[in-house]
N, C-alpha and C positions, 0 to 999 in steps of 0.2 A: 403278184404276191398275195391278194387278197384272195384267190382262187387256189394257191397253195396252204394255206392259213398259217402265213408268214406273220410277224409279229415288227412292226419297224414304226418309226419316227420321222417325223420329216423335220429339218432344222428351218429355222426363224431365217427369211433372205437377208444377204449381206450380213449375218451372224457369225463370223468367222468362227470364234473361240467355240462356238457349239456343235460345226463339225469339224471329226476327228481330220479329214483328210484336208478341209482346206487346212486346217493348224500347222499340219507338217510339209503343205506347200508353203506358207510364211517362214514357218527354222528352215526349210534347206533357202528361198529366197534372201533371206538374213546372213545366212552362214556363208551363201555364196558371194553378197554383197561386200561385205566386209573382208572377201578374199580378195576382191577387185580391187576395193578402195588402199589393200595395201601392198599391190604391186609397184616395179620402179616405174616409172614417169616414161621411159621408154617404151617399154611394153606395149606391142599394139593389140590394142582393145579387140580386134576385128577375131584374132585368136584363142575369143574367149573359150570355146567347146575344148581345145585342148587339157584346160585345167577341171576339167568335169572330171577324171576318172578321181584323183586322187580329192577332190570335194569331195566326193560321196563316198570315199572311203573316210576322212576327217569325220564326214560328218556320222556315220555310222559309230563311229569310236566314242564320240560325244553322248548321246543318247541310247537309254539303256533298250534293251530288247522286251518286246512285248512279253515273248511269251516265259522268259526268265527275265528279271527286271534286276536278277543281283551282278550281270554282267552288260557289256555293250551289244549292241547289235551286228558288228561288222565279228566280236569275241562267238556269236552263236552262231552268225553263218561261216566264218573262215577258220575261226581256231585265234586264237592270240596271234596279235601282229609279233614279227619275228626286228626289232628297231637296228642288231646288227646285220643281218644281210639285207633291209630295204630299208636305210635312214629317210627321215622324211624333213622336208626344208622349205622353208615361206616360198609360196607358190607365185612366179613373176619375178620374182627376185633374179639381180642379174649378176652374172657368174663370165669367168674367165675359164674354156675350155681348154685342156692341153691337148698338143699337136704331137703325135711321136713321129719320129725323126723320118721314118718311111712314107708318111702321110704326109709333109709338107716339103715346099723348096730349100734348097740352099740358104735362101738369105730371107725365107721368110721367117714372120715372127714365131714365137713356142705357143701361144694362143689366140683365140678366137673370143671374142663378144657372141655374149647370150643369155638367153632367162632359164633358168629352171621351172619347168613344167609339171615337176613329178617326177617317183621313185619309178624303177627298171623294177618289176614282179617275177620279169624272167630273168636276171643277171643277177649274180652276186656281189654288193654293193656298186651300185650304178644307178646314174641321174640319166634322167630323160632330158636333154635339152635343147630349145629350141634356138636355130643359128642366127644369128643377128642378120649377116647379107646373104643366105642363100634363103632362109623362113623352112629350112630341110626341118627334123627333127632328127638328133644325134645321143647316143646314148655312151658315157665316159665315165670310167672310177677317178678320175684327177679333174677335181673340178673345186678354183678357189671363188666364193662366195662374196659379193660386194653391200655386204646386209647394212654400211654404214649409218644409209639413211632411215633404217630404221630405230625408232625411239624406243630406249629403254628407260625406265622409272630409275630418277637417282633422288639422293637424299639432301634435304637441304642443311642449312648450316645449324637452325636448330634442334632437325633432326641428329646430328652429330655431337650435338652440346650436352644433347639428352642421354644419348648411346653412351658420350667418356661418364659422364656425369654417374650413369646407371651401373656401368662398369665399377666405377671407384668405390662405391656404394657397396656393389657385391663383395669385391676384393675385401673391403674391411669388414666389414660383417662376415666373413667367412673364417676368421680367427679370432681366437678366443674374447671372451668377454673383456670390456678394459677394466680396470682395478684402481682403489685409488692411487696407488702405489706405478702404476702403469700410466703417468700422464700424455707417452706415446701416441698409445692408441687414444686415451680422448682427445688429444691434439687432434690428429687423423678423423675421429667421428664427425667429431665440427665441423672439419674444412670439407668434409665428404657432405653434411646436412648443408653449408654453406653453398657449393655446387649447383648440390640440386635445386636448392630454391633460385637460384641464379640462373639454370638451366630452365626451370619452369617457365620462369618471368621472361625468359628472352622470348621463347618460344611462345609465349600468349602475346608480345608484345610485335613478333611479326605476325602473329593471325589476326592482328587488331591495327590495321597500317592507319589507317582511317580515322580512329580513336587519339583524340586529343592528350598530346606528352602534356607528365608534369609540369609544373612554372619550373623555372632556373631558380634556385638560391643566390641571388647578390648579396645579401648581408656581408659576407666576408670578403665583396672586389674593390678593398682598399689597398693602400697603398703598405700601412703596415704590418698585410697577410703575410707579405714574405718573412717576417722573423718569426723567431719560434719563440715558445716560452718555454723554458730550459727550467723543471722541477726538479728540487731535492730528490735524490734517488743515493740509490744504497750501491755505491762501489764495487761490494765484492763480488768476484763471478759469481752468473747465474743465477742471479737474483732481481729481480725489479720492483720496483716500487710503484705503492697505486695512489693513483690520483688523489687529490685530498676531497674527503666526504664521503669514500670508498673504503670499507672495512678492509682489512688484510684478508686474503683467504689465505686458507686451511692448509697445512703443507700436502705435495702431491697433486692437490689439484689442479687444474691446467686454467687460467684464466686471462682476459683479453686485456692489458694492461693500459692500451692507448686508444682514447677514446674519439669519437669524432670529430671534437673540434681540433683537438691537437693532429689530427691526420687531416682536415681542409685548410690548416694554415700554413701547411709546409710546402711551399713550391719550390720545382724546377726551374733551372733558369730557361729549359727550353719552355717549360709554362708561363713564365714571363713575358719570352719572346714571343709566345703565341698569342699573350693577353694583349701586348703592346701593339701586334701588329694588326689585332681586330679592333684596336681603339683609331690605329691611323688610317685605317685602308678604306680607299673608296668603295668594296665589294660592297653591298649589302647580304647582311648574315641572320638566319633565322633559328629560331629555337631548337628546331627539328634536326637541322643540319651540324648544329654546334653539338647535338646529344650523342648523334648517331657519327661524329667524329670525323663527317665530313666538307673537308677546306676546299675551295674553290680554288683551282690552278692557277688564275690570277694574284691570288691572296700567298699561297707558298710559295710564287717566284720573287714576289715582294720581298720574303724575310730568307728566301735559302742567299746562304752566303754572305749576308749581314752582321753588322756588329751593332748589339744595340749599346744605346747610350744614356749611362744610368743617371745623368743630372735633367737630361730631357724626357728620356724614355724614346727617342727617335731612334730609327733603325738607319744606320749611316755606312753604305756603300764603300768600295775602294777608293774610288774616285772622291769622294768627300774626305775620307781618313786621312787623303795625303792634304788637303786643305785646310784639316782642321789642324790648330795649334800646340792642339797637347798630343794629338799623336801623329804626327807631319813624320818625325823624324822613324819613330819606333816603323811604322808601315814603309815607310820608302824604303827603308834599310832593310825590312823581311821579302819587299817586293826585289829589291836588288837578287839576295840571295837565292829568292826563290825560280828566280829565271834564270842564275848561274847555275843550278843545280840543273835546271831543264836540258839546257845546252850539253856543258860537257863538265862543269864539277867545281866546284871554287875546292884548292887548297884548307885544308885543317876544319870546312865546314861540312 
């Protein structure tokens, strides 16, 4: 070179990234790796060269062409891959060959076990594929694909909280402005702002699992949460009345008339039964699990099918019902009936 008065470089040893060609030995060893790693599990390895042609066409697709860079390199030497006459399919992936009628016995099966290899270049849509018991290579247009095992990217739940959430948002914002006169749509704005921040918070609150939940509010786990406080309010339809110390709004306006205390002293009687049965049960219950709304299967077989009992607050079974005094008579008489009806029918009931 130096007697030609060549002009060159030499790269730094073990310097990969500074020459060009070991560079492009690492992308096709990478390229090729990660075709390996996601073959099925049967796939015998020893068959690797098989999967070279259609690698090196992949991988030409990928990376742009030296000597035009706005196109691929496999686009400047062959022309544009042509996707319906030569489909291409995860390489090693294992597939179910069909058998036509003149190729196989009477009572053998319609297919064959095998991997895909690679597209046919000389057939018109056709699989290259390699036979499970003979290791032949076979090339077939009827070829169903068992890609089960591989992982597609799905969405979690607060990705979906986020999507209805975003959805609701556009839908209303997408008509016209609301007016005072239109309480409708400010109705709708809120519960749509409402949403979203709800949508937000869930979704920061599974990226943060690890992060310490709020305390519990006990202030109101007494006993006389269950009544309500029943406010003077105004009869006539469609009207409500605001809390005292709360100015009246303005007609047309849309406003939230029940505030939050009067919305945590209202329970269910199944909230009852839940309260009652976390005060009885030997489970141990934690904050975490009481938030995120989940009861221990020991704990719900305790109270499914129970009647609780409002002088005690115990949860008392069939078997106690008929024991106890004040309803011996009402249970025995519904458990009568209810096994007549099992059978064959009690008369007039």
């Amino acid at each position: 070179m130096e007697d030609a008065n060549m002009t060159y470089q030499l790269a730094k040893p073990h310097m990969h990234r500074a020459n060009v060609a070991e560079r492009a030995i690492q992308t096709a060893k990478n390229h090729f790796k990660s075709i390996l790693a996601g073959v099925d599990d049967s796939f015998p390895l020893n068959e690797w060269d098989i999967l070279l042609p259609q690698t090196e066409m992949t991988l030409n697709m990928l990376r742009p062409s030296n000597v035009s860079p706005n196109v691929s390199a496999y686009m400047y030497a062959n022309d544009m891959h042509d996707y319906n006459a030569h489909p291409l399919a995860p390489l090693g992936c294992a597939v179910q060959i069909y058998q036509r009628p003149e190729n196989r016995g009477t009572w053998s099966v319609n297919s064959i076990d095998g991997w895909y290899v690679g597209t046919s270049t000389e057939h018109y849509r056709n699989y290259t594929i390699l036979c499970k018991t003979t290791r032949a290579l076979r090339r077939s247009d009827t070829v169903w694909f068992k890609h089960k095992y591989l992982t597609n990217p799905s969405l979690t739940a607060a990705d979906h909280i986020v999507n209805a959430a975003k959805n609701l948002t556009d839908a209303i914002s997408s008509n016209k402005p609301a007016t005072p006169a239109n309480t409708a749509q400010t109705a709708l704005a809120k519960l749509a702002d409402i949403f979203t921040k709800a949508a937000i918070a869930y979704s920061n609150r599974e990226a943060n699992q690890n992060a310490p939940l709020p305390g519990v509010d006990r202030r109101n786990n007494t006993a006389n949460d269950a009544t309500t406080v029943q406010n003077n309010v105004d009869t006539s339809p469609g009207v409500e009345a605001s809390p005292p110390g709360v100015p009246e709004p303005s007609p047309g306006v849309a406003t939230r008339t029940h505030s939050a205390t009067n919305r945590t002293q209202t329970r269910s009687i199944t909230g009852e039964a839940i309260l009652s049965a976390i005060k009885i049960s030997a489970v141990p219950l934690v904050a975490r699990r009481l938030a995120s709304r989940k009861f221990p299967m020991q704990m719900l077989c305790e109270i499914a099918g129970a009647v609780l009992y409002a002088k005690t607050g115990e949860l008392m079974e069939y078997r106690h019902l008929l024991k106890h005094p004040e309803y011996c008579e009402v249970w025995s008489k519904a458990g009568g009936k209810e096994i007549g009806r099992l059978a064959q029918g009690l008369p007039g009931v």
